[in-house]
N, C-alpha and C positions, 0 to 999 in steps of 0.2 A: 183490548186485544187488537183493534183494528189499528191503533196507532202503532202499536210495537211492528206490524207487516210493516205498514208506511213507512216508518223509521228503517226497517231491513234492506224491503226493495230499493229505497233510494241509495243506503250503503253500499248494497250490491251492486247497481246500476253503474253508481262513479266510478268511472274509469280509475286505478292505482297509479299515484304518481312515484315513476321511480327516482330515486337520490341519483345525482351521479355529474358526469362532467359534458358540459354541451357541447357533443360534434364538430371536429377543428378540420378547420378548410386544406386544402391541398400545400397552401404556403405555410401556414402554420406547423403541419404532418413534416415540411422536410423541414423546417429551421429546428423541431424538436430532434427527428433522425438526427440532427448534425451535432446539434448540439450531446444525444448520446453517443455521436461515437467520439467526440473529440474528448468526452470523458471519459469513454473505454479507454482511449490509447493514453492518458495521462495516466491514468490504474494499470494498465498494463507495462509501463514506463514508470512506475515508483520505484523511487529508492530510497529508503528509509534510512534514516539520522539515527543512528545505535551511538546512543553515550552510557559509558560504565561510569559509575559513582559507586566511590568504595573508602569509608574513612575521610570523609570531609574530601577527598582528590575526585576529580573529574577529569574524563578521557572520552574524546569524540574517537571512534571507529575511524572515521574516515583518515584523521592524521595516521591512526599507528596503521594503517595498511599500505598510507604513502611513506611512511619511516622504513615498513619491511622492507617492501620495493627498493626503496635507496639504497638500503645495507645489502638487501641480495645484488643489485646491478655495480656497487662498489667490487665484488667480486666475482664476478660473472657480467662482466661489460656488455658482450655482444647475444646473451642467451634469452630470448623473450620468455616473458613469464607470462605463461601459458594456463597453470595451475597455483592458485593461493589458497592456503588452511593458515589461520591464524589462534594463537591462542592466549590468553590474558590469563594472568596471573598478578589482581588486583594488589593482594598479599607482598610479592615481591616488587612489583611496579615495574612489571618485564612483561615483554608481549615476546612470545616464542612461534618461530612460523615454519613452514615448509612451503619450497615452490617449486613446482615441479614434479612434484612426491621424490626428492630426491633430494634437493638442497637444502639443508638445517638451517638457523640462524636464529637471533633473537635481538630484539631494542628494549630499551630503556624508554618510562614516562617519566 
């Protein structure tokens, strides 16, 4: 019985070590800050590569929103487009748009 105390007290006695990560110096603290905000602003500055695949065809997003663009400014030369809704119609291989909430039109992939 007396070894079981012994055995206790000294488990109890030893200080708990905790897991974890050793204390970073002042230069360390801002090249980490920096390094999180310059990956905030790359996240907050995404912009994401949408491709539709439909029956063996593929269509990057970014072409058919520069196609709208072109077909709307062929007629409406000098009106900046201010407002785009785009819409795919994988089935017909037509991209139908509005700009402005007022101008119609539509392209071909």
């Amino acid at each position: 019985m007396d070894e079981e105390k012994k055995v206790n007290e000294t488990t109890e006695q030893a200080p708990k070590r905790r897991g974890g990560r050793k204390p970073m110096t002042a230069e360390e603290k801002a090249a980490a800050a920096k390094a999180r905000a310059e990956l905030k602003a790359k996240a907050d500055g995404l912009k994401p590569t949408v491709i539709v695949q439909f029956q063996g065809a593929e269509v990057d997003m970014d072409t058919l929103v520069e196609a709208a663009k072109a077909d709307f400014r062929q007629t409406k030369k000098r009106t900046p487009i201010t407002d785009l809704k785009l819409y795919v119609k994988p089935e017909e291989r037509m991209a139908y748009y509005v700009a402005n909430e007022k101008h119609n039109g539509s392209v071909t992939y």
